[in-house]
C-alpha positions, 0 to 999 in steps of 0.5 A, a space after each residue: 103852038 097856034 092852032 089859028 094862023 092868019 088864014 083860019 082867023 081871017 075865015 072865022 072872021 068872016 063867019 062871025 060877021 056873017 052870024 052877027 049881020 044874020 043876028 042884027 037882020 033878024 033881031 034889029 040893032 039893038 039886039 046885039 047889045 043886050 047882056 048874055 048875047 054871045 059869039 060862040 065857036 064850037 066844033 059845029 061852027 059859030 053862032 050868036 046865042 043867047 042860050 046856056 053856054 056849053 062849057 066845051 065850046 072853043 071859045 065864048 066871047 059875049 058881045 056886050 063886052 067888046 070896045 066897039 059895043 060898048 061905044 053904041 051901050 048908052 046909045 039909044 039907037 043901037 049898034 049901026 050896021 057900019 059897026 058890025 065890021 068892028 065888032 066883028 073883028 074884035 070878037 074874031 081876035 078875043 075868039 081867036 086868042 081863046 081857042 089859040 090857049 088851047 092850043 098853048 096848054 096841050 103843047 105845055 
């Protein structure tokens, strides 16, 4: 059983790219694309951290490894504010599918 229908994917979306937007505002655009930055859903919500990572977190998806950061890695400039959108949803949908195994392994 899912614990994420469309309606919980498309808010947890919007508050990783509220959090990615605050990061990027914050830390400048290449911020984002540096190793051991990460998304991170826990029970408390969602942030982007480059802390230790609590492994009871609901999900952990480090931004670095996603298609659209990848595609801006060797560029010089950074991450451009368009692609946040696109980061955003991809990290929604890894974040998503990590805490909808969850839900997979306690129906098992």
């Amino acid at each position: 059983m899912a614990l994420l229908g469309p309606q919980e994917k498309a808010e947890l979306g919007e508050m990783i790219l509220a959090r990615l937007d605050a990061h990027f505002t914050e830390h400048g655009p290449a911020a984002l694309l540096q190793p051991g930055v990460f998304v991170v859903v826990s029970s408390r919500g969602v942030e982007v951290t480059t802390g230790a990572i609590d492994p009871r977190n609901l999900a952990c998806v480090e931004v670095r490894t996603l298609f659209t950061a990848l595609c801006y890695i060797t560029d010089d400039g950074g991450l451009p504010p368009e692609g946040l959108e696109p980061l955003a949803n991809e990290a929604t949908t890894a974040a998503a599918a990590q805490i909808n195994r969850i839900g997979a392994g306690r129906s098992a």
